[in-house]
C-alpha positions in Angstrom: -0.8 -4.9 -66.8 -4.3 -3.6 -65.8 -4.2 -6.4 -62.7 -0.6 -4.2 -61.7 -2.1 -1.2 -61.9 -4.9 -2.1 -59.7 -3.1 -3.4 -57.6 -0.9 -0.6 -57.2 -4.1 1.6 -56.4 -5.4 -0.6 -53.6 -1.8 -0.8 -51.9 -1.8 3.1 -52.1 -5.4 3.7 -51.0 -4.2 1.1 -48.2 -1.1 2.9 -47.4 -2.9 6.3 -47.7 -5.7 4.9 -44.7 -3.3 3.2 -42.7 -1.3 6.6 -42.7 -4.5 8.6 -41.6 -4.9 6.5 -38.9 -1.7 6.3 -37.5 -1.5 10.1 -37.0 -4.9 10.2 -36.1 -3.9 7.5 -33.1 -1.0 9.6 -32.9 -3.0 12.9 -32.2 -4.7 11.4 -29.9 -2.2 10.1 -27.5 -0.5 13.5 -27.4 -3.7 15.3 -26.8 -4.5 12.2 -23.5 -0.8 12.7 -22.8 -0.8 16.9 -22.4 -4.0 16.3 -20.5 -2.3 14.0 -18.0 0.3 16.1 -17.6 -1.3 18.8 -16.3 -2.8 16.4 -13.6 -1.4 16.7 -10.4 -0.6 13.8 -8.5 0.8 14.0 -4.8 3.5 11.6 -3.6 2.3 9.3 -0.6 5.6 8.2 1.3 5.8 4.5 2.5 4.9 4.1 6.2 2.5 2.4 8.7 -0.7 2.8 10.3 -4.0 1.1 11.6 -7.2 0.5 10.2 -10.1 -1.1 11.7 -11.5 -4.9 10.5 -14.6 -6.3 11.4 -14.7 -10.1 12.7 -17.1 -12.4 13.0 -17.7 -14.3 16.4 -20.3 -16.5 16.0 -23.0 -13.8 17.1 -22.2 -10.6 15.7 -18.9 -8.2 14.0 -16.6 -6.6 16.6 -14.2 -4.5 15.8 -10.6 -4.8 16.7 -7.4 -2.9 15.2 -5.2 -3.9 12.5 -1.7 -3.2 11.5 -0.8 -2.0 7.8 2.8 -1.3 6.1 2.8 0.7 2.6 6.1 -0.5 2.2 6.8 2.2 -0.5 5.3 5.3 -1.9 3.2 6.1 -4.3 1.7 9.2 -6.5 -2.1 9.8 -5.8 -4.6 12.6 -8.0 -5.4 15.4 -5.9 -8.8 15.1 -7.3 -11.6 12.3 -8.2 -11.3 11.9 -11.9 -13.4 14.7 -14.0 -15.6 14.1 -16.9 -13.2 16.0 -19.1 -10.6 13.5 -18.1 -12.7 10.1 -18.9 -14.1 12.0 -22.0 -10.7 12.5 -23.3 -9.5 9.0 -22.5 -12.3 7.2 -23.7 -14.7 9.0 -26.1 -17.9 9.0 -23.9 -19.4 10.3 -21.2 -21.3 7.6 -18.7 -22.0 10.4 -16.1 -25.8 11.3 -15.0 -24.8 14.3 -13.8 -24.4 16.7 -17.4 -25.8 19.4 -19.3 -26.8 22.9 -18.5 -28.7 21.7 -15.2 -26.0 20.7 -13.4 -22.8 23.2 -14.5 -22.2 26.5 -16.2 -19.9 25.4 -18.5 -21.6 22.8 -20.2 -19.7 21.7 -23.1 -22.5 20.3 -25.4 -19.9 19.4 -28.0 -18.8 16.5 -25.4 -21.8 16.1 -23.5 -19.8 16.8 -20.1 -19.7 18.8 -17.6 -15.7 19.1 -17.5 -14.8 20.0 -13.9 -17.7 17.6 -11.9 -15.9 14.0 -11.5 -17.3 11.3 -13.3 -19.7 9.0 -12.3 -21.8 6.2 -13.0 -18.9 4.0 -13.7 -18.4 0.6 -12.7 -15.1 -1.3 -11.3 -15.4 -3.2 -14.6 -15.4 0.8 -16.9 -12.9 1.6 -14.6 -10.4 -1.6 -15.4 -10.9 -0.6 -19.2 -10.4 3.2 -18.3 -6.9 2.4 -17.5 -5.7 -0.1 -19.9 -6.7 2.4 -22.5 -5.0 5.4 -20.5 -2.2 3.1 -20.5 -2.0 2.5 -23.8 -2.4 5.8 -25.1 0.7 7.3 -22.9 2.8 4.6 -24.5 3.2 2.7 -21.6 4.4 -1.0 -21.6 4.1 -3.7 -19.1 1.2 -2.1 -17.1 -1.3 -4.9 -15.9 -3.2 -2.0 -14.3 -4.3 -3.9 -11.5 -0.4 -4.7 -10.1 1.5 -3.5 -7.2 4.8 -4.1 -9.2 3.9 -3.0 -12.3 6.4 -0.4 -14.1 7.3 3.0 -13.3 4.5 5.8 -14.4 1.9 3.0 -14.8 -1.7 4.0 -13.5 -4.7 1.6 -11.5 -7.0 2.2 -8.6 -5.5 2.6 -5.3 -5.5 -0.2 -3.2 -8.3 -0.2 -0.2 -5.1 0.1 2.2 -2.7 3.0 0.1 -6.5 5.1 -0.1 -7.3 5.3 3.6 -3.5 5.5 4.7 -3.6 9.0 2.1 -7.2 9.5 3.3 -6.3 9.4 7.4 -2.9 11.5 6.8 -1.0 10.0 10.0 -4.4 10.5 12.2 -6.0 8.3 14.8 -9.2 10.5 14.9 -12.5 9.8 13.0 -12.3 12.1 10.5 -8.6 13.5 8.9 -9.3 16.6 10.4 -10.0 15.3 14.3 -13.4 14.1 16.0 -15.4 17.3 15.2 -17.8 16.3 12.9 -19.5 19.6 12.7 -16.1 20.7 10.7 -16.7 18.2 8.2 -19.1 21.2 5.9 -15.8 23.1 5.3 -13.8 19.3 3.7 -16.9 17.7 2.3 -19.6 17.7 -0.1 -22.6 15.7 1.2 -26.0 15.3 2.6 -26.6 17.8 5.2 -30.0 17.3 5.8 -29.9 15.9 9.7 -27.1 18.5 10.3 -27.3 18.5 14.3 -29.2 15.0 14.9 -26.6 13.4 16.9 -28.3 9.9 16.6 -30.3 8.8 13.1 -33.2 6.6 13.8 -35.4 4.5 11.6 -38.6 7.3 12.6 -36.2 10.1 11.4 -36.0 8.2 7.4 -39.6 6.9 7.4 -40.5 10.4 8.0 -38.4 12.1 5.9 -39.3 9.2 3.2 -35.9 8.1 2.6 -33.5 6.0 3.7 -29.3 6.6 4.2 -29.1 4.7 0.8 -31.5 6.4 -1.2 -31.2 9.9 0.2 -33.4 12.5 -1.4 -32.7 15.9 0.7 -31.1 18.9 0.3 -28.3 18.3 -2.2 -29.1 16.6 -5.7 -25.6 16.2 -7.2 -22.2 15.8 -6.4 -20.1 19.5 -6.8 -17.3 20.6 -8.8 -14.0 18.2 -7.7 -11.6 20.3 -5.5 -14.6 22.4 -4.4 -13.5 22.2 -0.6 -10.5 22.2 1.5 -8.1 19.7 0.9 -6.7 17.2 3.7 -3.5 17.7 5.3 -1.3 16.1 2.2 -3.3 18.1 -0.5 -6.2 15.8 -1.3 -9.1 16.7 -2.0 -12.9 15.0 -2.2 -10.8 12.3 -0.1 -14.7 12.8 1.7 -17.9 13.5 -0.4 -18.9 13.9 -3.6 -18.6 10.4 -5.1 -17.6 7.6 -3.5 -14.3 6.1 -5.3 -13.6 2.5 -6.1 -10.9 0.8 -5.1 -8.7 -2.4 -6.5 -9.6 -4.0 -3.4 -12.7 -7.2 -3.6 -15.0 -7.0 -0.5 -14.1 -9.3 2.8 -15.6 -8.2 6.1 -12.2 -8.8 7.5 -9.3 -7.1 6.2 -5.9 -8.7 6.2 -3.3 -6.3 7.3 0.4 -6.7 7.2 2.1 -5.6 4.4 1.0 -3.8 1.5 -2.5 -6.2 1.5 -4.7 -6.7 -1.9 -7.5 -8.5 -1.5 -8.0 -10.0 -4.4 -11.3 -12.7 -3.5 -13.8 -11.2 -2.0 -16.4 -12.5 0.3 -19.1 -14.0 -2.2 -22.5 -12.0 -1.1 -23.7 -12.3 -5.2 -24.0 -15.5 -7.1 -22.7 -13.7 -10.4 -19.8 -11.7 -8.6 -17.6 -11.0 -6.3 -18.2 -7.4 -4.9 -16.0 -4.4 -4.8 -15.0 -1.8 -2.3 -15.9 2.1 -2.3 -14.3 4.4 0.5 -15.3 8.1 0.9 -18.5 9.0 0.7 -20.4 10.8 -1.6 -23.1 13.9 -1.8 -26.2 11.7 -1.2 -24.6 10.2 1.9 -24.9 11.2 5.9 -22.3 13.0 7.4 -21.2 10.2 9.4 -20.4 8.4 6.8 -17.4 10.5 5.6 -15.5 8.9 8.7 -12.4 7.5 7.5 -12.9 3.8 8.4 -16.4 3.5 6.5 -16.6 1.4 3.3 -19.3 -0.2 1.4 -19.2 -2.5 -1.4 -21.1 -3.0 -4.8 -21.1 -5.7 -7.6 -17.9 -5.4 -9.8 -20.5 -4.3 -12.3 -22.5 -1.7 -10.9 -23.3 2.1 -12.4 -24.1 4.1 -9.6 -24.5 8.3 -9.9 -22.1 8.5 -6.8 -19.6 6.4 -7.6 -16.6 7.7 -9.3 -12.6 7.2 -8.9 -9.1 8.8 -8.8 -6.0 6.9 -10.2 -3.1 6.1 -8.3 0.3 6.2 -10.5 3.7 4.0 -9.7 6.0 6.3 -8.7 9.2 7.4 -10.0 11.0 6.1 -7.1 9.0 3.5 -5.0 10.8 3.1 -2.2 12.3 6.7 -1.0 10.0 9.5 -1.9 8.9 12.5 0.6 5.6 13.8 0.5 4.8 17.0 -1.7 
């Protein structure tokens, strides 16, 4: 009898913590779902244009032009990913950038600074970010890193769909024509050899830096969506942190349609490295042009690298443009 009744308590003490959790799960996936609702996300219709691949011909790279089909559309955030967002998603703040030094609304509860994108994340956080985002908005079938996977399913944008939402239809270096001196007014970055039309090796040694380790006028990235947008509504598509990509490194890019490369050119012995595209606020001003990329090991935490999410839209194959 006593064995029964004991039994009885630890299946409803059981029952009782099992309960808890479930709504406690459940609390948090309507909380990560209101918050992702009120992201917006701009619709990229399918189409074509050219980017530009670097080959190798025995001596040096040239350049030469390459054609590219996004054979159907796709929804894009308007903005790099915040802190609240990545807080909210995954319980912790990686970013460098937080506390009262860097933003006025602080939220020391969260250790964030909501509204500055998140940082210091590597492709690796980023994989994890959205399996968990995923997960927590009930979705089912996402692999995350698939061009066919479900409707509403979120990943990195591919090298290809970024720059194709980055360029906006243009030929020109930048989105917003070969005027670099407009870039201030689009773009949060280094403006510290505003005006030198050529940067030389004498200009870093004597400002003791160098175009990767820039220590000049601006010390952190800015608030996301704190300049103009591009043509289709993005903003930070230039600046503030430079945003992965699902795309592994190759000096030359494949074209056709809808490419993913998914081996990448092996420059570590532990990895294959990753593509960034953008730019970011410790970074020239030539750099924002919209063919530049770097890459990084898949596992790297940088303080100017950060992301946006690309989601499968509703209709992949005949959307307009918001």
């Amino acid at each position: 009898m006593i064995k029964k009744i004991f039994l009885v308590f630890l299946l409803t003490i059981f029952s009782i913590y099992c309960g808890g959790a479930e709504q406690e799960v459940s609390e948090e996936n309507e909380s990560v779902k209101d918050l992702f609702d009120e992201v917006i996300f701009v619709t990229i219709p399918a189409g074509s244009f050219t980017m530009e691949r670097s080959i190798w011909d025995g001596e040096g790279y040239i350049k030469e032009d390459i054609s590219v089909e996004i054979s159907r559309s796709f929804d894009i955030m308007n903005t790099e990913l915040t802190q609240a967002q990545y807080v909210a998603v995954m319980g912790e703040n990686p970013s460098h950038f937080k506390g009262t030094k860097y933003c006025n609304n602080y939220d020391s509860s969260k250790d964030m600074c909501p509204d500055l994108p998140v940082e210091n994340v590597s492709w690796d956080d980023v994989q994890k970010f959205i399996s968990q985002l995923n997960r927590l908005q009930g979705l089912e079938g996402c692999k995350g890193h698939h061009l066919n996977d479900p409707m509403g399913c979120y990943r990195l944008p591919t090298e290809a769909e970024w720059e194709y939402a980055g360029r906006t239809g243009t030929t020109t270096a930048y989105f917003f024509g070969d005027d670099a001196s407009k870039a201030k007014d689009y773009a949060v970055y280094e403006n510290l050899l505003e005006g030198v039309e050529v940067v030389t090796s004498e200009h870093l040694e004597a400002l003791g830096f160098n175009i990767y380790n820039v220590k000049g006028n601006r010390t952190q990235p800015e608030r996301v969506a704190s300049k103009l947008p591009n043509p289709w509504g993005l903003y930070d598509m230039y600046g503030n942190v430079w945003e992965l990509v699902q795309d592994r490194f190759q000096w030359e890019l494949p074209g056709g349609k809808d490419p993913l490369i998914v081996t990448g050119d092996r420059y570590y012995k532990d990895t294959e490295p990753v593509v960034v595209r953008g730019s970011s606020w410790n970074f020239f001003r030539k750099s924002l042009r919209s063919t530049n990329r770097l890459w990084y090991r898949q596992y790297a935490k940088k303080k100017y690298i950060g992301f946006r999410l690309v989601r499968m839209a509703v209709n992949n194959y005949n959307l307009a443009s918001k």
